[in-house]
N, C-alpha and C positions, 0 to 999 in steps of 0.2 A: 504494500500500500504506500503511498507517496500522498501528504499534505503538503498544501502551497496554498499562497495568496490571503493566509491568515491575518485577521486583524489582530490577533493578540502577540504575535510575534514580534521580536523587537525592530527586524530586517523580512519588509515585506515580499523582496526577492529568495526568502528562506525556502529549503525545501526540505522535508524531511520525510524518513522512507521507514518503515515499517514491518514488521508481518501482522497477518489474520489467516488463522486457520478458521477451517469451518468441517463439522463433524455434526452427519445426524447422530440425532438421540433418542431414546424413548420409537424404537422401533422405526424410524422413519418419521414421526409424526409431527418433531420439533427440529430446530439447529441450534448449534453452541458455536460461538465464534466468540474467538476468541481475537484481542491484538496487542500488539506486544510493540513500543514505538522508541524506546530507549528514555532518552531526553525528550525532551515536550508532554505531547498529551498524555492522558496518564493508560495505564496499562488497563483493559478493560473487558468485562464478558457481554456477551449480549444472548438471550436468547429469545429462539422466534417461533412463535405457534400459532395454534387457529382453534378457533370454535369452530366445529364442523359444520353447525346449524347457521353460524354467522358468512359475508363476504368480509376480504379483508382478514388482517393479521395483528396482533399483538406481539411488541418488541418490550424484553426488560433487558436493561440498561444498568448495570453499576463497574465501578472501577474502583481505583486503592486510593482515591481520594477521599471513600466513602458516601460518594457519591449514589443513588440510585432513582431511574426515574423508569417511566411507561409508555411508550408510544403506541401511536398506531400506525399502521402500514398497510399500503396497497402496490399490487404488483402485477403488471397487464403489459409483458413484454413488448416495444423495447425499453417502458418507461418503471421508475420507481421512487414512492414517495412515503419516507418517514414523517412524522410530525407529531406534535405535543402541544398542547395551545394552554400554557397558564395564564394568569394574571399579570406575575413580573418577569417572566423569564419562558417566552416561546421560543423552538426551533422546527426547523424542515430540512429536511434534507430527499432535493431531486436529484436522481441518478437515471443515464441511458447504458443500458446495457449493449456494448457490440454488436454488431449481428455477429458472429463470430462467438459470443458469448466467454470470450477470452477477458475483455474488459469493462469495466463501471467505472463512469467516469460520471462526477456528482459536485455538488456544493451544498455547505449547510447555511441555512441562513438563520438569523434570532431577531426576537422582538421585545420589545419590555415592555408595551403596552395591550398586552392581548391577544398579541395578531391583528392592529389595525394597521402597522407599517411594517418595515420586513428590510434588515438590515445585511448585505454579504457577511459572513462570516469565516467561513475559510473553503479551499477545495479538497474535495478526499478524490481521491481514484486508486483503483485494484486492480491488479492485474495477476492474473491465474497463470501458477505454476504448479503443477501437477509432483506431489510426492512421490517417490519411488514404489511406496505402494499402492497406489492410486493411478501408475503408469505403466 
């Protein structure tokens, strides 16, 4: 994974690279991703499921900040959209997936007022490399 173009960075030219593994769980029915970024953001799990009965996805989010929060999520290839709408602290995150399905290339963006305005906040993209046992 490679972040850029963050506002909270001190050098807006920064780039910083990453891994995210990702492993079904729970029979196929969830994912565990994981990511791992050294320096910067903080190391983080996510995972992602569904109500069977519902459309759309449920994301949790925490990291060793102690951080943890709940998204929601939709996914209608080639496009994908995380988001979370508080009071003081909204984010989204759009991503296109490749045709080629090799990359996601995305941006999260934040709001502090609800979700009435909508601020860039930095770029994420991933790019798939396939494990030794997964090849």
């Amino acid at each position: 994974m490679e972040l850029y173009g963050a506002t909270f960075l001190p050098d807006s030219d920064a780039r910083m690279t990453g891994t995210f593994t990702v492993d079904w769980i729970e029979g196929g029915t969830a994912i565990a991703m994981r990511q791992s970024v050294g320096e910067g953001p903080p190391e983080a799990t996510w995972i992602i499921g569904r109500d069977e009965s519902e459309g759309g996805f449920m994301v949790l989010y925490a990291d060793d900040r102690c951080v943890s929060r709940m998204y929601h999520m939709t996914f209608a290839p080639p496009d994908g959209l995380i988001w979370r709408t508080t009071r003081d602290f909204s984010q989204r995150f759009e991503a296109v997936v490749a045709p080629d399905g090799e990359t996601i290339k995305g941006a999260w963006k934040k709001s502090v007022d609800g979700g009435k305005t909508w601020e860039h906040d930095f770029n994420l993209d991933y790019v798939r490399i396939l494990s030794e046992e997964s090849a």
